[in-house]
C-alpha positions in Angstrom: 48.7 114.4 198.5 49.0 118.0 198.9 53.0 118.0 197.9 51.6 116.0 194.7 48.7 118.6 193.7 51.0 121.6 194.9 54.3 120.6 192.6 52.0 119.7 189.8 50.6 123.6 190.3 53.8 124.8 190.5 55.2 122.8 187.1 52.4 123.2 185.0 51.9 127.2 185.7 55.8 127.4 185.1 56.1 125.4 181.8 52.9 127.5 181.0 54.2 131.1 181.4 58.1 131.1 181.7 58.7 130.8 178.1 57.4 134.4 177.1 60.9 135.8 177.9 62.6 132.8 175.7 61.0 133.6 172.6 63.6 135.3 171.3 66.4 133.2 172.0 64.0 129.8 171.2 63.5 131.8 167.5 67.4 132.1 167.0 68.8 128.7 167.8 65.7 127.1 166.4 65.4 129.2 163.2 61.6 130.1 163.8 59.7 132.4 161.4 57.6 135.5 163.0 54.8 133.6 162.1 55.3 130.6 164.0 57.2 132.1 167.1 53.8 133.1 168.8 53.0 129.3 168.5 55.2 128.2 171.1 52.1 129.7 173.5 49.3 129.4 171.8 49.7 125.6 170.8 50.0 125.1 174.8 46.9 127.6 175.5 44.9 125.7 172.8 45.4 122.2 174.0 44.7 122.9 177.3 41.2 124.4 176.8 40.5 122.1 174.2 41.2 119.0 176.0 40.0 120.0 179.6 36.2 118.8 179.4 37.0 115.7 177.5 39.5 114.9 180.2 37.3 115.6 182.9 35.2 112.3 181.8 38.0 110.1 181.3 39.4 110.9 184.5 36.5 110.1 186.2 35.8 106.8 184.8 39.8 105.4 185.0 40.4 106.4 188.1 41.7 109.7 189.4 45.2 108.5 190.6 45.7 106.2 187.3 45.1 109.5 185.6 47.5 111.6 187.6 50.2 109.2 187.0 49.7 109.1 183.6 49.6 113.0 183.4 52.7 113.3 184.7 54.6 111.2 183.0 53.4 112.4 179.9 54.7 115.7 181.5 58.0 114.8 182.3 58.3 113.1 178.5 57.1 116.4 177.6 59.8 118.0 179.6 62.6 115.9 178.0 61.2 116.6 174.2 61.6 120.2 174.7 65.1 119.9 176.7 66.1 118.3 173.8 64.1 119.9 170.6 66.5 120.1 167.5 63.6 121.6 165.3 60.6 123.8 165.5 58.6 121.4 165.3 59.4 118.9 167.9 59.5 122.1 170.3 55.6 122.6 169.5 55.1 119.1 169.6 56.3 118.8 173.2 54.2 122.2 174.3 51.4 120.4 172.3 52.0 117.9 175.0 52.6 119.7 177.7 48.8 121.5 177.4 47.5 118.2 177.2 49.1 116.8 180.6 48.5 119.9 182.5 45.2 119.9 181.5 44.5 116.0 183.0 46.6 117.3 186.2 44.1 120.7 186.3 41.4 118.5 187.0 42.3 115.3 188.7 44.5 117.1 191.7 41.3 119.2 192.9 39.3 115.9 192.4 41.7 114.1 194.7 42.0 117.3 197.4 38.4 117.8 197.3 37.4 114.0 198.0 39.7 113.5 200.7 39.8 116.3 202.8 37.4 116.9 205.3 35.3 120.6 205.5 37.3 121.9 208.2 40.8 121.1 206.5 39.7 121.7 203.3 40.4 125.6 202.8 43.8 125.3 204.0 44.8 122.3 201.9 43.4 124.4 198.8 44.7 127.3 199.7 48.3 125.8 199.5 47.6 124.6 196.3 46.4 127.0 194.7 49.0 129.6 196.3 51.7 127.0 193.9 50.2 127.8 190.8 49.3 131.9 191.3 53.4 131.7 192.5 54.3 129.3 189.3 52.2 131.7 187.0 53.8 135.2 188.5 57.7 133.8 189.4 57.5 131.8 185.6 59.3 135.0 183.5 61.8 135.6 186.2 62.9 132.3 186.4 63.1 132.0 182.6 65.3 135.3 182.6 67.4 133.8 185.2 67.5 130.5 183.6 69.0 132.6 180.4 71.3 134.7 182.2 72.9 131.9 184.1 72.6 128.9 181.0 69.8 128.9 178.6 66.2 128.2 177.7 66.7 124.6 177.8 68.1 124.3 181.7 64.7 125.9 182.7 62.9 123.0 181.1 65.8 120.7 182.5 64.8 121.7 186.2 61.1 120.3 186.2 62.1 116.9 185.8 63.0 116.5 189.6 60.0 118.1 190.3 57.8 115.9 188.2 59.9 112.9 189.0 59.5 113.9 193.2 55.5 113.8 192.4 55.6 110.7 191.0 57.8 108.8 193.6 55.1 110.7 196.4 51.8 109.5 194.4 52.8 105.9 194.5 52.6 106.8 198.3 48.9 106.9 197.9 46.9 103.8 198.5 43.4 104.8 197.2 41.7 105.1 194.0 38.4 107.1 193.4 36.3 105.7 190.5 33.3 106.6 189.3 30.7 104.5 187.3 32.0 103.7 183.5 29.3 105.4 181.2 29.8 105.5 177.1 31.6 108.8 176.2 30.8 111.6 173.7 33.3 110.9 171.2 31.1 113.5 168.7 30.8 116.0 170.8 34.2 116.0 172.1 35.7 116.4 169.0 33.3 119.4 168.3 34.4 120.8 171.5 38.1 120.4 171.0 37.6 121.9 167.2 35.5 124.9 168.7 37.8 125.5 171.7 41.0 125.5 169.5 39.4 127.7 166.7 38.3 130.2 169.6 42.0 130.3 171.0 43.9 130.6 167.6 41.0 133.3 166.7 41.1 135.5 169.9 45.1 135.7 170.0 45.4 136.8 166.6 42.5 139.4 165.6 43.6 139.6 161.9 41.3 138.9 159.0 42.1 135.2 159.6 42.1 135.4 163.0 38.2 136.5 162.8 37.2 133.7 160.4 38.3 131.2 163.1 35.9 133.2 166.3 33.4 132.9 163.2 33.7 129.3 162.9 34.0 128.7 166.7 30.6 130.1 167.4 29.4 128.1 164.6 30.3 124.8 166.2 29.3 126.3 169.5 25.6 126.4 168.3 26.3 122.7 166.9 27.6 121.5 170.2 24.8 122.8 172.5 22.3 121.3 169.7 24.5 118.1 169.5 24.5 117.9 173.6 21.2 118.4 174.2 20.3 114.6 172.7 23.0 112.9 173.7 22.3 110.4 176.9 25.8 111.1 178.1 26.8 114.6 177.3 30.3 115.5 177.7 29.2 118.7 178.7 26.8 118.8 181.9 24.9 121.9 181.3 22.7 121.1 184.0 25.3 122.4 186.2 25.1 125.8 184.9 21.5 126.0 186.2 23.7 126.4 189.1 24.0 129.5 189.6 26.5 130.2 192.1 28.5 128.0 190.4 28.5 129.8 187.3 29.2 133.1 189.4 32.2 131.3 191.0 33.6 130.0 187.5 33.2 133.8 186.2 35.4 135.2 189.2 37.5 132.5 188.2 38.1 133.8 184.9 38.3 137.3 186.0 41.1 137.2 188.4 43.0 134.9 185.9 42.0 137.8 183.4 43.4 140.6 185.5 46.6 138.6 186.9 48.0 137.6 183.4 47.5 141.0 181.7 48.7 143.1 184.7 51.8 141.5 184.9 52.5 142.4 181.0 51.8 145.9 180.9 53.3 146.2 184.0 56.3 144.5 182.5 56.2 146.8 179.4 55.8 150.3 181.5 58.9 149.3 183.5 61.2 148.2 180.4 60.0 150.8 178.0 58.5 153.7 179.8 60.5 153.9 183.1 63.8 152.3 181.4 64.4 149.8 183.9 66.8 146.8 183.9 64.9 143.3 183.5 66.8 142.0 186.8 65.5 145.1 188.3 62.2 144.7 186.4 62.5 140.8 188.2 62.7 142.3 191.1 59.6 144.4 190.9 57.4 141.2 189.4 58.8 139.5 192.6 56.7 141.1 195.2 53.2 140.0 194.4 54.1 136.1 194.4 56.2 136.4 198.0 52.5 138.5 199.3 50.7 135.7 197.7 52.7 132.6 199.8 52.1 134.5 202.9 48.3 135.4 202.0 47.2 132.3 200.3 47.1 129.7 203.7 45.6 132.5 205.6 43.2 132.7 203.2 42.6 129.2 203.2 41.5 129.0 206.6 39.8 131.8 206.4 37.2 129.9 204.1 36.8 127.3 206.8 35.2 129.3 209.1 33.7 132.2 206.7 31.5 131.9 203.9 34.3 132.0 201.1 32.3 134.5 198.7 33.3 137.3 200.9 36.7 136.7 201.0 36.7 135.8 197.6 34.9 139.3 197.3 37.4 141.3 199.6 40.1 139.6 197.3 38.7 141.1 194.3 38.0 144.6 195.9 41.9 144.6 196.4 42.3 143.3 192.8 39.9 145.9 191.4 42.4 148.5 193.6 45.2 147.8 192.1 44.3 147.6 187.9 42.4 151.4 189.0 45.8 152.4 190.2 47.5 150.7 187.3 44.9 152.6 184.6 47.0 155.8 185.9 50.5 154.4 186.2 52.1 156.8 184.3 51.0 159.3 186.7 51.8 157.1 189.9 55.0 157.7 191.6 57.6 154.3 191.4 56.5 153.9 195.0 52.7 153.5 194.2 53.3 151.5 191.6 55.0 149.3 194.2 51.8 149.6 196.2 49.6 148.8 193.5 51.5 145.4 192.4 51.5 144.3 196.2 47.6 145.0 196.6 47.4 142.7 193.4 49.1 140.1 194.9 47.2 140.3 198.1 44.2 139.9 196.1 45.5 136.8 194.4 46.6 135.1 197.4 43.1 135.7 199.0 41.1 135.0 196.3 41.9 131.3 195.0 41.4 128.6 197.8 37.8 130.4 199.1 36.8 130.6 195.3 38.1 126.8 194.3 36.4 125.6 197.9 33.1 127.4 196.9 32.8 126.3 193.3 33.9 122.9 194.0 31.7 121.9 197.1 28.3 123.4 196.0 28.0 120.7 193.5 26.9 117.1 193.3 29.6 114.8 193.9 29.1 112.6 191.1 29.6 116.3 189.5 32.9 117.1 190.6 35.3 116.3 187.8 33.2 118.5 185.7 33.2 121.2 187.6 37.1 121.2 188.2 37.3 120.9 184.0 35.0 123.8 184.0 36.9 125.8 186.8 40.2 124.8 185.2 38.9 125.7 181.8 37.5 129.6 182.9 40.6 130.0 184.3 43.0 129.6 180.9 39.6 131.5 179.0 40.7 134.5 181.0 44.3 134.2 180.1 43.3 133.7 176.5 40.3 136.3 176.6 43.0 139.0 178.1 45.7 138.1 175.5 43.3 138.6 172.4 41.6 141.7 173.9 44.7 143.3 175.1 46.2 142.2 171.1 43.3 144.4 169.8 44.0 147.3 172.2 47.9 147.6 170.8 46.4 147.3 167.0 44.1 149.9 167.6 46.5 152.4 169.2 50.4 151.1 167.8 49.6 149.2 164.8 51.9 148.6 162.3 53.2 152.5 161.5 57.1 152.8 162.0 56.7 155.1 165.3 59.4 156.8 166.9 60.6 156.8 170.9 57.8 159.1 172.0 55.1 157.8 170.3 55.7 154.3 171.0 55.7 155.3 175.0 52.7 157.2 174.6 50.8 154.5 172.1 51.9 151.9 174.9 50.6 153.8 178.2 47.1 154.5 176.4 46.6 150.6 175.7 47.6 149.9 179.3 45.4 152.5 180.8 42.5 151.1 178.7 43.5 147.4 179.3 43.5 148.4 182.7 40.1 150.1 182.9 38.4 146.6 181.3 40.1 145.0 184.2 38.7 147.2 186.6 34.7 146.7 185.5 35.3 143.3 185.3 36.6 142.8 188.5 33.2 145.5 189.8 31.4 143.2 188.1 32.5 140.1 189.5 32.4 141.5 193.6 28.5 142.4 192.5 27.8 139.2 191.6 29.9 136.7 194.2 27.8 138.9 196.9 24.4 139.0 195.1 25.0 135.3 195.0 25.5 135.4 198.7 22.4 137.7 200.1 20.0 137.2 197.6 20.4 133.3 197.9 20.6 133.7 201.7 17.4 136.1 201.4 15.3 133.2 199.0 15.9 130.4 202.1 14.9 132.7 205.0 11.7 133.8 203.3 10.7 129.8 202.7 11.6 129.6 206.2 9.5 132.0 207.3 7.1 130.8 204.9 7.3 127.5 206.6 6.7 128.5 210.3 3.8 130.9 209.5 1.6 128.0 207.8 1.9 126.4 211.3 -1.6 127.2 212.7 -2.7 125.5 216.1 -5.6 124.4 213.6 -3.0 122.7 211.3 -1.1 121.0 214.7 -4.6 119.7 215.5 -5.3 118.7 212.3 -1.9 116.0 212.0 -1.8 115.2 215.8 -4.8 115.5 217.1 -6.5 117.5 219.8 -4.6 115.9 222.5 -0.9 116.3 221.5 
């Protein structure tokens, strides 16, 4: 089970991530316009938010394995239709696909992890899992690069298919099924959900005129939703759960780290090609380091959480996180050295933060909850990547733009939107620490004063009262 939910991490964050560094060779052999190159990510990014909550009922009602083997083989068909794309648009319908399986995978692997393993395993079993898809999401443009140097675009796509194959021979391994009671589903509201969750994607990513209409019409059918939701017997969305409030802390950590994580790597990426002048295997090299910390860090992690309250590692992790994008907010004053240090203190903070976080958000809930609140955890987690893109988009319009700038400029335009990127990454990730530990103490603080509550009502008066003089 975990070599099943661990490969599926690995896969999903590859096919997600690795085909940045394609772009440009996917636009020549494919003959795609500048307008539709940038869909080759966002159709994946869209489907994937947009799909996640409806999943999360289906899943739950068909049968968590039946689900995972479906995923994946609507993964590895996925797989083959880009291997073998001939257009543009049989490329973006296979990514199309591709954000709709890993969404369905998202959920049902933590469903399946979190069901079966017991308390004391269950940090470690998450923390190798989740170490898969922070190494999928940080190895995924080196790979690609590699996969160009040494073939092409399509052999990268060609080598998930034994992967995805080796899951499903492994799950058939599996003799149980979790099922939950069938109850009718909110076609209505999903379809307003997947229409506001794809307008908000296309929206945030682009930030021109257009771009704004669709965040526009997203919080329009945002207010329909909730109004739709609240009289529905069934909702697809349990917002119940956000009552919650540690588990709406947890899901916000979530999205911060995924925040920080994606965006670092870019303008880290761009300050070594453009500022420093370095070579992308040398670049490769560099982007390495955080991913091998990350192995080593996420199973310690992991069982860390079984014997620590996970909020505090999860905090530690983001104190090292929030270390790092300070350091990066001066990197063109950091010496190649600290720059190493910087990327490795991310990576540290990655590997700790993932399995305490996914173990605290995941067991605090109702178990006839669950499958939501792995849609809603996977779902925070691609917000940040999308919330990061569209921000850090605004950032280079505001300082680059579309003047014809010369050698200097362009380094200096492109270290003042990575220091201020950088700087948002830094208060978020303040802010996130805050919270994961006022969650902790002041909820900790709530139950010790009803305790103490408790034992000062017991008068010797009272005692006699229930029992009785004699006992």
């Amino acid at each position: 089970m975990i070599i099943v939910a661990a490969i599926a991490q690995l896969v999903t964050q590859l096919i997600a991530n690795m085909t940045v560094i394609a772009l440009p060779d996917i636009s020549l052999e494919l003959s795609f316009s500048a307008e539709t190159i940038l869909w080759i990510n966002l159709i994946y990014l869209m489907s994937f938010v947009a799909f996640s909550l409806p999943f999360a009922k289906i899943i739950s009602q068909y049968g968590i394995k039946k689900c995972t083997k479906v995923s994946l083989l609507l993964l590895f068909a996925s797989v083959l239709i880009s291997f073998f794309a001939f257009s543009e648009y049989m490329l973006l319908l296979s990514r199309l696909l591709q954000g709709l399986s890993s969404a369905a995978l998202a959920i049902s692997i933590y469903v399946m992890i979190v069901n079966e393993f017991e308390e004391k395993e269950l940090g470690s079993a998450l923390g190798i899992v989740a170490s898969s898809g922070f190494v999928g999401m940080l190895i995924a443009p080196s790979f690609m690069g590699f996969m160009i140097y040494v073939a092409d675009w399509r052999a990268a796509f060609l080598i998930m298919i034994p992967f995805v194959a080796i899951s499903l021979f492994l799950l058939r391994r599996i003799n149980k099924e979790w099922v939950t009671e069938k109850k009718p589903i909110d076609n209505i509201g999903s379809l307003i959900y997947i229409l506001m969750m794809a307008s908000f994607a296309y929206g945030i990513t682009e930030l021109d005129q257009m771009g704004i209409v669709f965040v526009a019409i997203s919080i329009i059918l945002l207010i329909i939703f909730i109004k739709f939701e609240k009289v529905f017997e069934e909702p697809i969305l349990n917002t119940k759960i956000f009552r919650n409030l540690r588990f709406t802390i947890g899901n916000y950590a979530a999205m911060v780290t995924y925040f920080t994580t994606t965006i670092a790597i870019t303008a880290l990426s761009f300050h070594l090609q453009y500022i420093l002048d370095m070579e992308e295997y040398l670049v490769s090299l560099v982007l390495i380091i955080a991913p091998i910390i990350m192995i080593g860090m996420s199973n310690v992690a992991g069982k860390l959480a079984n014997r620590f309250d996970p909020r505090l590692i999860s905090s530690v992790a983001l104190l090292s996180i929030f270390v790092s994008m300070i350091m990066y907010a001066f990197v063109d004053r950091l010496p190649f050295l600290l720059i190493l240090v910087a990327f490795g203190l991310q990576g540290l903070g990655n590997g700790m933060f993932s399995a305490p976080n996914n173990k605290f958000v995941l067991t605090i809930v109702e178990a006839e909850e669950l499958t939501d609140a792995s849609s809603i955890l996977s779902t925070s987690k691609e917000f940040g990547k999308i919330l990061s893109s569209g921000i850090y988009a605004l950032i280079f319009s505001i300082f680059i733009g579309n003047q014809a700038l010369g050698p200097e400029s362009l380094d200096a335009s492109l270290i003042q939107s990575s220091n201020y990127m950088m700087i948002i990454c830094a208060v978020l990730a303040f802010s996130a620490i805050i919270l994961l530990l006022y969650s902790k103490y002041k909820y900790e603080y709530e139950i010790n004063e009803e305790i103490i509550k408790i034992f000062k009502s017991i008068t010797p008066e009272r005692i006699k009262k229930i029992f009785g003089d004699d006992e």
